[in-house]
C-alpha positions as CSV (number, residue, x, y, z in Angstrom):
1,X,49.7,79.3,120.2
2,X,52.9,79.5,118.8
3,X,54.6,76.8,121.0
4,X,51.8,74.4,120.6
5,X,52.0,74.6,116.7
6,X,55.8,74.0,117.3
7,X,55.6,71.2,119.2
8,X,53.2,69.2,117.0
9,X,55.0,70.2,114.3
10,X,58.2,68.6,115.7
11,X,56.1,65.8,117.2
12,X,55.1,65.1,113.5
13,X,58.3,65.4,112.3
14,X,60.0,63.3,114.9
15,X,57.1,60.4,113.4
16,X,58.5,61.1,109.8
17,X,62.2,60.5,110.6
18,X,61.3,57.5,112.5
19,X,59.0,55.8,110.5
20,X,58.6,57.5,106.6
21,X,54.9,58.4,107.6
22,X,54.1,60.5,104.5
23,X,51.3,61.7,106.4
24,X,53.4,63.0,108.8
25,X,55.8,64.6,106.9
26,X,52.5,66.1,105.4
27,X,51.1,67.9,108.7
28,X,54.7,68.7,109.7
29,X,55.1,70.7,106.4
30,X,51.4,72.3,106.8
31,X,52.4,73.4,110.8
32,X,55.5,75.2,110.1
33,X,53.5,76.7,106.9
34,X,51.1,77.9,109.7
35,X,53.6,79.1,111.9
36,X,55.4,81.2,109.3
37,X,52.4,83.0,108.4
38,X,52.1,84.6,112.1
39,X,52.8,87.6,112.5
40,X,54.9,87.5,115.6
41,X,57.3,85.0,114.7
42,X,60.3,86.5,113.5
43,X,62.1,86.8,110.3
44,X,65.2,83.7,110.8
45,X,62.3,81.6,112.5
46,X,60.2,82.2,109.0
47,X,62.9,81.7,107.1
48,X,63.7,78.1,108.6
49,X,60.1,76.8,108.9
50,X,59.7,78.0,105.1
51,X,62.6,75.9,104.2
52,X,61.9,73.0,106.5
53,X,58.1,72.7,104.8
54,X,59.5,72.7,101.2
55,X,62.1,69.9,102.1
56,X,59.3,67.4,103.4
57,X,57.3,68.4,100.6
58,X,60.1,67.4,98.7
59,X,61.4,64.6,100.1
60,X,58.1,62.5,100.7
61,X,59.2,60.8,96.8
62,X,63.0,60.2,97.9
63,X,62.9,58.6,100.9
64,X,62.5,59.6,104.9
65,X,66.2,61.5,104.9
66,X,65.0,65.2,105.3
């Protein structure tokens, strides 16, 4: 499950940096949410997807450079 959410996260992400989809950037930030919250995915990788969420939540107003 983990993989799968991890690929369509970077699948959506990939869309955002090529085209400044907002809606992309949307269910990229709401897959790595989803992927932090399980419980088997450790600490660094929380961390990251954490911090990769709030920067396309962020950076939907200021352009597609994430």
């Amino acid at each position: 499950m983990t993989q799968s959410l991890l690929a369509g996260a970077l699948d959506h992400l990939m869309r955002y940096q090529l085209t400044g989809c907002a809606h992309s950037a949307h269910v990229a930030a709401h897959l790595l949410d989803q992927i932090a919250d399980l419980p088997d995915v450790d600490g660094d990788t929380r961390c990251l997807c954490g911090r990769m969420s709030e920067a396309l939540e962020a950076g939907q107003g200021r352009g597609r450079h994430v």
